[in-house]
N, C-alpha and C positions, 0 to 999 in steps of 0.2 A: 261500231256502227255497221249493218248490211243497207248495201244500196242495191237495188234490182233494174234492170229498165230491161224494156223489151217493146216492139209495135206489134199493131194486129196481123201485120203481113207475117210475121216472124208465128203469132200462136196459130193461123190458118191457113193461109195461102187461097190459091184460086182454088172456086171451089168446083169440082168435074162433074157437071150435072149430065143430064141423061141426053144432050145433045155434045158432050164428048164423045161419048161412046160409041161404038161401033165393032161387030164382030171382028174377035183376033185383038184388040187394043187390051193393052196389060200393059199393070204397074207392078212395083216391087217398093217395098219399103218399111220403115219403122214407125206404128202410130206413137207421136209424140203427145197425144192429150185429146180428151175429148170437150164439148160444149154443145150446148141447150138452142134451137133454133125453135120458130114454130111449129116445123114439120118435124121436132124428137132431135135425139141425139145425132150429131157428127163426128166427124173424126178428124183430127189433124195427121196428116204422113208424111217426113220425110223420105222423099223418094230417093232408091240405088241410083236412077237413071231420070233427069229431066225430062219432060213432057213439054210440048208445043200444046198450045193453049192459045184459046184466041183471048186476048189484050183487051184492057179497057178501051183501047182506042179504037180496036177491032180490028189492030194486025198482029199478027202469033208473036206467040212470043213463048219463051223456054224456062217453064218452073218444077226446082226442087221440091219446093213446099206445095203442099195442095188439101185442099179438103175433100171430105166425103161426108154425103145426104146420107137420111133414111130414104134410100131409095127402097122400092118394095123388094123386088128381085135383089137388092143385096141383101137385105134381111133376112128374105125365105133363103140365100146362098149359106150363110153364117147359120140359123138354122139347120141345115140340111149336112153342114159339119158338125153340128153340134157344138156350135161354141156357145157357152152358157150365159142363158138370156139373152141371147143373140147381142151382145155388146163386145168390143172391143175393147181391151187397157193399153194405157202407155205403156209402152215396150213390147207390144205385141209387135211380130214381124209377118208382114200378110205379102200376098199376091194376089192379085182383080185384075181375073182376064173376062171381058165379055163374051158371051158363047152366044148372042143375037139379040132381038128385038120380039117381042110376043103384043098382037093389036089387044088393044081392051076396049072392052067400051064407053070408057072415061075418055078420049080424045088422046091421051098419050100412048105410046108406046109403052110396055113393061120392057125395063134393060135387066136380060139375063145375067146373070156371072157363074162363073168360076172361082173358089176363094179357098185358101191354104194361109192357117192363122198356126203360126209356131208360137208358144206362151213360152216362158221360163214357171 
């Protein structure tokens, strides 16, 4: 018999939306898995280095595990490397530095990146 168990904190983590960011903020780490949101594909990464994050309670708090949107600017970044159809696999080893903020006319900021995706 195989038994599995696993929680959803374990296949996600917090997820680093576009009010993380901020120029110079970089991560390092290995995508463990992707899944299906409304907004497209995300990514699960264990991170080299913990991230302060703010908390459900809305005090920081320090997470390995994290996720990642389709944010536009990281898509046009993976793009812009060529990584094919701009997706990510598990086991990919990436780094996401933001390089700033671009106004739109949709009321959000676009979050710029930086991105280095090692495949096997």
């Amino acid at each position: 018999m195989m038994r599995f168990q696993g929680t959803t904190e374990q296949a996600g983590g917090t997820f680093l939306g576009a009010d993380f960011w901020e120029k110079g903020v970089k991560i390092a780490g290995v995508v463990s898995g992707t899944f299906e949101t409304s907004n497209g594909t995300s990514y699960s990464v264990m991170l080299r280095e913990p991230v302060k994050v703010k908390g459900a309670n809305g005090k920081p708090t320090e997470e390995k595990s994290v996720s990642i949107g389709s944010m536009k600017g990281f898509l046009m970044a993976l793009r812009a490397a060529g990584v094919p159809n701009q997706e990510l696999l598990a086991g990919d080893v990436i780094v996401l530095e933001c390089t700033g903020k671009t106004p739109t006319n949709k009321g959000n900021d676009q979050v710029n990146f930086k991105v280095l995706v090692d495949r096997q």
